[in-house]
C-alpha positions in Angstrom: -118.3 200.0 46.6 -115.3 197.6 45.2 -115.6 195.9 49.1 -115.4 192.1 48.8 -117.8 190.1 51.7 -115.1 188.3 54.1 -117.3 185.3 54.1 -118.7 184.7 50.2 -120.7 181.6 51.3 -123.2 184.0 52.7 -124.4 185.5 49.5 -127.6 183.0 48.9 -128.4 183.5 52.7 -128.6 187.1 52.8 -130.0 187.5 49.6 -133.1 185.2 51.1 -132.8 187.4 54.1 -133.5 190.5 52.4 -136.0 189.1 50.3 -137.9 188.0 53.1 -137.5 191.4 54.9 -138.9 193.0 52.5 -142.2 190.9 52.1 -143.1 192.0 55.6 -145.2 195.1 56.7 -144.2 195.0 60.2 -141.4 193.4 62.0 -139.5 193.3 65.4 -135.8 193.2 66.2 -134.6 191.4 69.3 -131.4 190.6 70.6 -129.4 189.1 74.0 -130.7 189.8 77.7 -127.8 191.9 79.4 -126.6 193.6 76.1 -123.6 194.9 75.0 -122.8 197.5 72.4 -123.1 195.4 69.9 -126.2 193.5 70.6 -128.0 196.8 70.9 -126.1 198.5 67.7 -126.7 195.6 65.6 -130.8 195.7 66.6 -130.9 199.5 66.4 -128.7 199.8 63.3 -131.3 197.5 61.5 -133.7 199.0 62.3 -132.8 202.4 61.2 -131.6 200.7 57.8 -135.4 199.0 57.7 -137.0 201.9 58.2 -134.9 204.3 55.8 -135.0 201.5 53.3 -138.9 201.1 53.2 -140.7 203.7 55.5 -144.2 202.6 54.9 -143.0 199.8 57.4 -143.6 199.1 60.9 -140.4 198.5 62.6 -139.2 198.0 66.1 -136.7 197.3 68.3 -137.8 195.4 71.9 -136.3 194.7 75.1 -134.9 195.9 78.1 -133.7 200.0 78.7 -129.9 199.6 79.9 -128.7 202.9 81.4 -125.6 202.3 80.5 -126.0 202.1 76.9 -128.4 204.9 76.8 -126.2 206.9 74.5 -126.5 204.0 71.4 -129.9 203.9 71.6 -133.7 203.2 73.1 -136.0 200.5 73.3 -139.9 200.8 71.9 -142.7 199.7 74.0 -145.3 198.2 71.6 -148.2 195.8 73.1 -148.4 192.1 72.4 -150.7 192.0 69.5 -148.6 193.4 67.3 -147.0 190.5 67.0 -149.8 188.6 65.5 -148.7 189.2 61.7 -145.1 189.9 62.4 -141.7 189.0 61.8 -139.0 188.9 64.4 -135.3 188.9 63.8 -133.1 188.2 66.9 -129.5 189.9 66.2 -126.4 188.6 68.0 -128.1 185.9 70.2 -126.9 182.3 69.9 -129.1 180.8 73.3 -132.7 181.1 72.4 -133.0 181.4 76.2 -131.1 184.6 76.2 -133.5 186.1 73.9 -134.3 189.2 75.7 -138.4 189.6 75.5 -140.4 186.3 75.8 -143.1 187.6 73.0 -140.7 186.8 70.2 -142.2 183.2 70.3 -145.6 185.3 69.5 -144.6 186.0 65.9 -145.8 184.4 62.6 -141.9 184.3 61.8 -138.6 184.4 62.7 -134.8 185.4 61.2 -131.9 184.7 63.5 -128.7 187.1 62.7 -125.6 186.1 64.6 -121.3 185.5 64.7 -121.3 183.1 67.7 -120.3 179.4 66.6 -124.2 177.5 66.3 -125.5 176.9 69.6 -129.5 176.5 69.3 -130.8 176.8 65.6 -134.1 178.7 65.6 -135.7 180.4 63.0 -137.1 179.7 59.7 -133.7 181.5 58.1 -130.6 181.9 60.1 -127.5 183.7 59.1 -124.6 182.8 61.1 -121.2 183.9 60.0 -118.4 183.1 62.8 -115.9 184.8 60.6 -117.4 188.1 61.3 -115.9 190.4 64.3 -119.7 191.0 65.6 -123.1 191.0 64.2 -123.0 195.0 63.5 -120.2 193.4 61.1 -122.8 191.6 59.2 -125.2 194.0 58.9 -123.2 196.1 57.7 -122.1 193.8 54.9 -125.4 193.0 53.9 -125.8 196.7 53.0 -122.8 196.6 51.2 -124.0 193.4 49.5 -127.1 195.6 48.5 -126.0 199.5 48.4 -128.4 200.5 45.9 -131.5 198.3 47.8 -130.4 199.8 51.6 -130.4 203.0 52.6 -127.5 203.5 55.1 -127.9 206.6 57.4 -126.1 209.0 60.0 -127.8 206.9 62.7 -127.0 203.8 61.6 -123.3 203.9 60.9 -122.9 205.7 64.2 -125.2 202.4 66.0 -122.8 199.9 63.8 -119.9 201.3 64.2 -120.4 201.5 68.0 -121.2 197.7 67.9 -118.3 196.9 66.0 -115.9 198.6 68.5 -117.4 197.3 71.2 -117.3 193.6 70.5 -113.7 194.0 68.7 -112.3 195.5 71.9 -111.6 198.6 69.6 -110.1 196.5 66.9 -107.3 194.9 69.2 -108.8 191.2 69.3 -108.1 188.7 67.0 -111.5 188.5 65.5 -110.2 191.8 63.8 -110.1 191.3 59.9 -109.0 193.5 57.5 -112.4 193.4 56.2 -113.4 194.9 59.7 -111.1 197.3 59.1 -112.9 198.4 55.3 -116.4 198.5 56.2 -115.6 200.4 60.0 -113.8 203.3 57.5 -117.2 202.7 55.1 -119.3 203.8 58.1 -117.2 206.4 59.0 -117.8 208.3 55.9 -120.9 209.4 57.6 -121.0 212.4 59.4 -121.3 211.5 63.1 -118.2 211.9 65.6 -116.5 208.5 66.1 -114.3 210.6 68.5 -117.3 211.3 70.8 -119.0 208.1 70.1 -115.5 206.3 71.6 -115.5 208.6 74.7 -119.1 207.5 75.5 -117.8 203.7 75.1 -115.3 204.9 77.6 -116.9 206.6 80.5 -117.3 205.2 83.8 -119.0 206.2 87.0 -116.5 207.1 89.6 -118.0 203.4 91.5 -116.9 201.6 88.9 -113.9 203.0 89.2 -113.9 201.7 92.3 -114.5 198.5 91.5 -112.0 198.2 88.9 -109.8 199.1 91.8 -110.8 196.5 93.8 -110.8 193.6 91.2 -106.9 194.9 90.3 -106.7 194.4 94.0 -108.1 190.8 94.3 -107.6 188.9 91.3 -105.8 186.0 91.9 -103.9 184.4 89.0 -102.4 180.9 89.5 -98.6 179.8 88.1 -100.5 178.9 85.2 -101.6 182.1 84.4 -105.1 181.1 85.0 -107.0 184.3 87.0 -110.2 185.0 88.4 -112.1 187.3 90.9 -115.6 187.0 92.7 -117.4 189.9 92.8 -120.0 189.1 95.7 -123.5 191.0 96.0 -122.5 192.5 99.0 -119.5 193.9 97.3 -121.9 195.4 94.2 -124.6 196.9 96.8 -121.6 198.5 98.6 -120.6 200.5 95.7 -124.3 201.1 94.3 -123.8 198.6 91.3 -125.6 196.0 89.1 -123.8 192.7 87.2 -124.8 195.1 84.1 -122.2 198.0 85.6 -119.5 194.6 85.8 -118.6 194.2 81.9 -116.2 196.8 82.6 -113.6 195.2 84.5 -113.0 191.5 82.1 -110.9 193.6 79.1 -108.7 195.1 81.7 -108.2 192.2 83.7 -106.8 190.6 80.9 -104.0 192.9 80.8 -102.1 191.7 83.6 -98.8 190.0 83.0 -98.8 186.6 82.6 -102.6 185.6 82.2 -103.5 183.3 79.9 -107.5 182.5 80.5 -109.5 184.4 83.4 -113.0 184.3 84.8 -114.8 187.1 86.3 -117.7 185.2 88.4 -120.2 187.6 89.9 -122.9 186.6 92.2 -126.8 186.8 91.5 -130.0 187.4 93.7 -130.3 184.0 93.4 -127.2 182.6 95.1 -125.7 181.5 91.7 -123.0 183.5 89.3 -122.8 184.8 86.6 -119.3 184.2 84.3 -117.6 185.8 82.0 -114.5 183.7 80.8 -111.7 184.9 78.6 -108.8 183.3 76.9 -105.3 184.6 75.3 -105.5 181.3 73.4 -106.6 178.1 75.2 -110.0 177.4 73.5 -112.5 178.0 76.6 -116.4 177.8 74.9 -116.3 174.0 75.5 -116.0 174.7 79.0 -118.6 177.4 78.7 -120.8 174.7 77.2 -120.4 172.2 80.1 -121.9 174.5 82.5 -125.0 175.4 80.5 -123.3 178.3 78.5 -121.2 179.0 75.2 -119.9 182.2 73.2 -116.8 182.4 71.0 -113.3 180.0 71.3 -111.7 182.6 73.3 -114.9 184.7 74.8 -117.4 182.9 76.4 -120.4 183.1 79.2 -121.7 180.8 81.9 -123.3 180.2 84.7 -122.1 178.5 88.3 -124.5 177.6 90.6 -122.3 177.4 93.8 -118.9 178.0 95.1 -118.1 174.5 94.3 -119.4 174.5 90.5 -117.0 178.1 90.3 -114.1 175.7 92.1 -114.9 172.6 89.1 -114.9 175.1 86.0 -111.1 176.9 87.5 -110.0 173.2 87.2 -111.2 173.0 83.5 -109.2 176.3 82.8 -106.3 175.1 84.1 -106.9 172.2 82.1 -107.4 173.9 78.9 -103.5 175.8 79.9 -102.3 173.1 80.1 -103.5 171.0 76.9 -102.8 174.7 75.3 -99.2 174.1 76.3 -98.2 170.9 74.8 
């Protein structure tokens, strides 16, 4: 297809992969508790590339329904013993603790598929490529690595495409490489609507409307250009929401004049919060890290377990500004 892999270190690695994949008769894609589009396009799309490749397999894709992300694609419900002489590959999924389905640890086997910088190394082959815009990204390059051994179809360039927007911001983050670029216009060479797929991405329910009004409302953003907001339970069972209906609200906080990093911290069940941090250049996964978290230099996820620890990692931000700045 004359397309050149952006990251040509990976060629032994995913030439093991696939030779592994195929030497299994049944096998089980995971990926990331609370998932995005690309966690669940990157699972789904290999899957449908699996199954179209070698349909004598048994191939499935586990985890939790998310309402939201209905429109990509749905989850199978198998029962635990057929795990007993599978293999599992995790998609997109640097924590092993954010694995979303404990019965992964069930299998004979694992493959771990993923573009976050190494956090926990699991599995007995891992492909990790932090050069790639998002793990739909990959799999998609492994096809083209291998057109005339996968079988790309409808479904699957619509599931990888969708990932790839999704975790690219619709190409406007940095991560964006003209390789993204190729293999996005590869997929859409297939003859599902990219125009309606993008107006699903976008839809909102008219609550989280309103809580998109209310964080543009509240957010706070320091002389530093450091900014956060707290969304409280209270707040989310006001308006008939879930932290999964949140995600929304971190791109377009980050279009405000004058922020550099933000935090959107949203309270759990459990008292803790949940936070998603974003930077415009400071590198802000160390912090991430500190508090039991990680994810990309300038997109990362964390935990705070009080008003205090939420207080300590505002200080590291400001920090990071300012270290940024010299």
């Amino acid at each position: 297809m004359g397309l050149k892999t952006n990251n040509p270190e990976d060629n032994q690695i995913k030439k093991k992969l696939w030779d592994f994949i195929k030497k299994w008769d049944t096998i089980i894609i995971h990926r990331h508790v609370r998932p995005d589009p690309d966690a669940i396009g990157s699972q789904c799309g290999l899957k449908e590339i699996i199954k179209a490749s070698f349909p004598e397999k048994h191939v499935y894709a586990v985890g939790a329904e998310v309402e939201d992300l209905a429109y990509l694609g749905s989850m199978d419900t198998i029962p635990e013993d057929v795990y007993d002489e599978a293999l599992v590959i995790v998609t997109d999924t640097a924590n092993i603790k954010r694995i979303d389905d404990d019965r992964f640890r069930l299998a004979k086997e694992w493959i771990k598929i993923d573009h976050h910088p190494l956090d926990d190394s699991y599995g007995e082959i891992e492909w990790i490529n932090t050069k790639a815009s998002s793990c739909c990204e990959m799999i998609t390059d492994l096809w083209l690595t291998y057109p005339e051994e996968i079988t790309m179809t409808t479904e699957a360039a619509r599931l990888l495409y969708g990932g790839i927007v999704g975790d690219t911001n619709r190409f406007l983050y940095d991560s964006t490489s003209t390789y993204t670029m190729q293999i996005a216009a590869e997929l859409m060479k297939y003859p599902f609507s990219h125009t309606e797929l993008n107006n699903q991405m976008n839809v909102i329910k008219p609550d989280t409307g309103k809580m998109m009004g209310y964080a543009l409302e509240h957010f706070e953003v320091s002389d530093l250009g450091v900014g956060h907001i707290v969304l409280t339970q209270e707040l989310l069972k006001s308006l008939g929401l879930d932290d999964n209906e949140t995600h929304s609200i971190v791109p377009l906080l980050g279009k405000i004049e004058n922020v550099r990093v933000w935090a959107v911290f949203v309270e759990q069940s459990d008292g803790g919060y949940r936070c998603r941090l974003r930077s415009k250049g400071p590198v802000i996964n160390d912090i991430a890290q500190l508090h039991g978290g990680g994810g990309h230099p300038l997109a990362s996820g964390t935990h705070a377990k009080t008003e205090d620890e939420i207080q300590e990692i505002l200080s590291e931000l400001k920090q990071a500004v300012i270290e940024y700045s010299k």
